[in-house]
N, C-alpha and C positions, 0 to 999 in steps of 0.2 A: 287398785293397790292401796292397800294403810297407808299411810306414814313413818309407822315404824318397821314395816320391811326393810331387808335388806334384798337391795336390786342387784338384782345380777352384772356383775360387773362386765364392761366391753368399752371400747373409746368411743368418747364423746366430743364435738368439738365447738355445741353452740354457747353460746355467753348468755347468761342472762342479767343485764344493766335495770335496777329494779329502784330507781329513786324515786319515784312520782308519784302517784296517789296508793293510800291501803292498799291493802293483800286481798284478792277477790277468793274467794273459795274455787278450791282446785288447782290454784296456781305452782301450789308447793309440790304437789305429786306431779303437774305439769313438769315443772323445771329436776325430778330428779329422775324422770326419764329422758328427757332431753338435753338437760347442757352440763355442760364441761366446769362451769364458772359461774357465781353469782356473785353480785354485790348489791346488800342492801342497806336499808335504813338503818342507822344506828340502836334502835327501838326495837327492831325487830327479830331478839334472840331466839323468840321459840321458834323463827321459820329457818333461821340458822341453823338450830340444834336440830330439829326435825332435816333439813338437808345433810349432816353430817353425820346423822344416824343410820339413814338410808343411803348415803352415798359419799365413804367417808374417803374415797378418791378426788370428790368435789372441792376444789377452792374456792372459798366462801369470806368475802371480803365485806367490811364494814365503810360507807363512805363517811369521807371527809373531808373538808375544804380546807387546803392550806391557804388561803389568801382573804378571806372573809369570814364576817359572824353575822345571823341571823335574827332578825328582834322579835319576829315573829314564832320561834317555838318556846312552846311552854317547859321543857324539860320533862322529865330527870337526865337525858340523853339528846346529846347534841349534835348537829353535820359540821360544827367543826371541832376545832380546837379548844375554843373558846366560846364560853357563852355571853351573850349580850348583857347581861345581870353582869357575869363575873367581869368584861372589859370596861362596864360601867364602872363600876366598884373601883377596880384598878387606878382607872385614869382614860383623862381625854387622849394622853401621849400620846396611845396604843391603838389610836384609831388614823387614818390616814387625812388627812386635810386638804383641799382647794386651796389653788396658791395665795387665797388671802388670809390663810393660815386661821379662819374661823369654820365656814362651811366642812362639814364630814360630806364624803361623796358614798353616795348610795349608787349603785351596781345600772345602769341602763338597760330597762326591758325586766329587771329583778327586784320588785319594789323588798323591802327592807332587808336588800345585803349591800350588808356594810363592810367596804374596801381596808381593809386592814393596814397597819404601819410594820409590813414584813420586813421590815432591814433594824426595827429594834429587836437588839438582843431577846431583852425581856419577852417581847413576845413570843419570839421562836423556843425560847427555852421551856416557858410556861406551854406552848405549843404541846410541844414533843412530851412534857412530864402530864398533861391531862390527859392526852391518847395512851400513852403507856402504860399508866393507872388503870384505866377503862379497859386494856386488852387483856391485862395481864390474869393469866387464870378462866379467859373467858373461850366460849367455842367457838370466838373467829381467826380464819387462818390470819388476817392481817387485816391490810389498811388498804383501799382505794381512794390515794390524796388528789383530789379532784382543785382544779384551778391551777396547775404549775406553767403557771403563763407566760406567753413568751410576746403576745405584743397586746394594744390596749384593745380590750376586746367591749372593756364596759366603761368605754366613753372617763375614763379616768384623767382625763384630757392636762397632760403633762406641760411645763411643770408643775408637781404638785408645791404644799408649801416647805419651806427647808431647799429649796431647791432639788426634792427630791427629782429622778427621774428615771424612765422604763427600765435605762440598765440598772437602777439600782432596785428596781423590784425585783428583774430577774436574778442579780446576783444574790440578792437575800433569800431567796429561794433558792437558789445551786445550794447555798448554804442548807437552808432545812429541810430541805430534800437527802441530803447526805447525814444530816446530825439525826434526823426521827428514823432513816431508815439503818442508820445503826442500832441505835437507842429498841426499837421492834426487833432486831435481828436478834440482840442481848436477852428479849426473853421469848426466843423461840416464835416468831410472828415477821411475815414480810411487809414487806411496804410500797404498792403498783401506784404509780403517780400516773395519772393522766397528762400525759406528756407532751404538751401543744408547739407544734411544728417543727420537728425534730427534726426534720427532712432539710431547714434551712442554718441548719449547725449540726457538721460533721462534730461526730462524738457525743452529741446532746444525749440521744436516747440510749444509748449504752454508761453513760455516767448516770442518766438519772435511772433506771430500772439496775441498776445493780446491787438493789437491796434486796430483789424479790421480784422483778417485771416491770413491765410497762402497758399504759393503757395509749390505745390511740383512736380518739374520738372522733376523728376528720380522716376515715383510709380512704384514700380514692375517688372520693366525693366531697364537697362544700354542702351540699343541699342535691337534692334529688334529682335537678338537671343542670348542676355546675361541678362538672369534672377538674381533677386534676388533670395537667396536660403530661406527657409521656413521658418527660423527663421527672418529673417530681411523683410519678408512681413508681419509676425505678427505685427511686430516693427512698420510698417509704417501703421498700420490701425488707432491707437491713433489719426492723424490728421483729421478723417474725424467726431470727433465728438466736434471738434472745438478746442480752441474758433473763434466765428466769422465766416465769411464765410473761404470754404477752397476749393480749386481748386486741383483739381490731374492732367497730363498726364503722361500716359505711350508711350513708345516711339513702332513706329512702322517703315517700312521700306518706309512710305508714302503713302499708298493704302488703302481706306478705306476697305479690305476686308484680310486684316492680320490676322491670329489668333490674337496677339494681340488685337485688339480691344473689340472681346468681351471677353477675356479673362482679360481684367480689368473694363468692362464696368458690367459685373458679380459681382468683388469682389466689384465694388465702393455698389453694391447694398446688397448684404451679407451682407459687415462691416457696410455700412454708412447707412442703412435702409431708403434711400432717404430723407435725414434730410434736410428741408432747409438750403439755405445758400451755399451745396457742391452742383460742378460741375465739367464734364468728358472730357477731350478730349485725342486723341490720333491721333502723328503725327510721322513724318521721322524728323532726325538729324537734327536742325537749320532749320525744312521746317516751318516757321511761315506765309505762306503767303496766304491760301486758306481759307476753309471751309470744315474743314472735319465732316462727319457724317457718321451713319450709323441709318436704321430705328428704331431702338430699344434706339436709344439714345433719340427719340421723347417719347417712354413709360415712363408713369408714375404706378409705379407697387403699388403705394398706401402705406396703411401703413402694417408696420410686422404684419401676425399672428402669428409666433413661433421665440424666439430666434433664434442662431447661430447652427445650428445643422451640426454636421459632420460626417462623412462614408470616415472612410480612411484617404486618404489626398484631399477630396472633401467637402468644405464647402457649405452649402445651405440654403436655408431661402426662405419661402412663406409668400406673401404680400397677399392685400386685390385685388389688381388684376391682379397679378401676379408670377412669383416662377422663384428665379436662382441660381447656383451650378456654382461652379469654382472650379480649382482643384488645389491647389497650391504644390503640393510634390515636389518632387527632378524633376529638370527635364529630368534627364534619368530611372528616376524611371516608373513602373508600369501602365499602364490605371485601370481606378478603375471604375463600375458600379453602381451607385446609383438606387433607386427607384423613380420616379416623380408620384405626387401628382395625381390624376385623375382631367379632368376637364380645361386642357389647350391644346394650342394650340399655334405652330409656328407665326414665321413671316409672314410666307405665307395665314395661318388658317387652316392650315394642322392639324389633332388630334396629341399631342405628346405621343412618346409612351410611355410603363408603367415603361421601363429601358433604363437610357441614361449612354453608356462609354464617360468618358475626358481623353484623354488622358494628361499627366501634362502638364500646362500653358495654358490650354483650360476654355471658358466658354460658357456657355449657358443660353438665358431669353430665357423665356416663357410667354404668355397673358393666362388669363382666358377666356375660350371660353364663 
């Protein structure tokens, strides 16, 4: 397929999360037959505009970091708000300090990102008026604001100096979280914040995705064999019925053939009943740089025919063309056997049988034969 075809339209519902090294050849005709959603590099409009030409149902987001600036890119185009030249230029104010009110703190595990002074004004204002400038006019649907952080994730070890501390990073971000994703909405552009643990404040992810979505980078998984436990995956189903679009990955060890995968590529279907708008991916730690899929992430299983039904600690739900269970219990707990619906059939077009075990953190689709 060109580039500048235009593909045949049909639902789509993988994500493709695209920050990490160059663009490999093939990747762009990869991603607009396969996903629902991209977010790339700031730099990189012609993969933009080549996705929105071919698939101009695609949301096609630009990243950016609301909490930090990099000293390591050269420009013209920056991951975040601000660039290291322009915060230099500014002032030290604008950079965040170690309590003895000299040392700037660089990010742990992220050599030269630099932790930002997000509760000054100045910053957030200057924030919101650089992004807005850069989108306005341009072919990205909006903004994926990456870092809306909610505990210290990068060793920013509190307090800082001013007596700043964690609530007040969070609160200056409730703030520019609500001011950029007006300020995007005013010229026609949303604004999906990567919305870190939303699950532990009722109200978080519906205040902060209500510009335009929510991302969430931690569903269901910490790392590739550290589960969330069964109460806090309930937690985290609220996001997929919006507002706005909403993007999940669950983290995997990098291989498209993890249990994980379709052990969230299941639940995304259970809870979110393939609502427009949400889409799935599932990667290894920091791996942003390929195209991962798996076949089933191409099915569209239609719409619900039954609510949320459960057996055990196995939730299930059958669509109009399709049926999946996932098993969210303890994960040292139990395999539990359900009953499957007559009338489908694997990946392969195999008959499914009439009882499927999951063992916990497992999932399974199925197609209607």
């Amino acid at each position: 397929m060109n580039i500048g075809e235009t593909f045949v339209m049909q639902r789509r519902f993988g994500a493709w999360i695209r920050y990490g090294d160059p663009l490999l050849p093939g990747q762009v005709e990869f991603a607009i037959q396969h996903y629902a959603t991209a977010i790339l590099q700031p730099w990189e409009h012609e993969a933009a505009a080549a996705l929105k030409r071919a698939r101009p149902d695609m949301t096609v987001l630009v990243y950016k970091c609301l909490s930090s600036t990099r000293s390591y890119e050269p420009g013209p185009y920056f991951t975040s708000g601000w660039s290291y030249p322009e915060a230099i230029a500014v002032g030290e104010h604008l950079f965040a300090h170690r309590a003895d009110g000299f040392s700037r703190i660089e990010w742990k595990n992220y050599p030269r990102h630099w932790q930002m002074a997000v509760w000054e004004p100045e910053y957030r204002e200057r924030w919101i008026m650089n992004v807005v400038d850069e989108l306005r006019g341009s072919v990205w649907d909006g903004v994926m604001a990456d870092n809306d952080v909610y505990d210290d994730y990068y060793a920013l070890e509190f307090p800082l100096a001013g007596g700043k501390e964690l609530e007040d990073v969070r609160g200056a971000l409730d703030t520019l979280v609500v001011d950029a994703g007006r300020a995007l909405n005013g010229i026609g552009k949303i604004l999906v914040p990567n919305i870190a643990e939303s699950r532990r404040e009722p109200g978080r992810w519906q205040r902060h995705a209500a510009h335009g979505g929510g991302y969430e980078e931690v569903w269901l998984a910490w790392e590739p064999d550290q589960h969330l436990d069964t109460a806090d995956v309930l937690a985290q189903m609220d996001c997929l019925q919006g507002p706005g679009i909403c993007i999940v990955r669950i983290a995997t060890d990098g291989t498209d053939d993890h249990p994980n995968v379709l052990y969230g590529l299941a639940a995304f279907w259970v809870f979110g009943a393939g609502r427009n708008g949400t889409s799935f991916t599932a990667t290894g730690h920091d791996q942003y740089s390929g195209t991962p899929t798996i076949g089933a992430l191409d099915w569209d299983l239609g719409d619900p025919l039954t609510g949320i039904e459960q057996h055990d600690h196995i939730r299930h739900r059958e669509f109009t063309f399709g049926w999946a269970a996932t098993h969210i219990g303890p994960v040292n707990g139990p395999s539990v056997t359900v009953d499957v619906p007559a009338g489908f059939v694997d990946e392969a077009g195999h008959p499914a049988p009439a009882v499927i075990t999951l063992a916990p953190r497992r999932g399974v689709l199925l197609r209607r034969a």
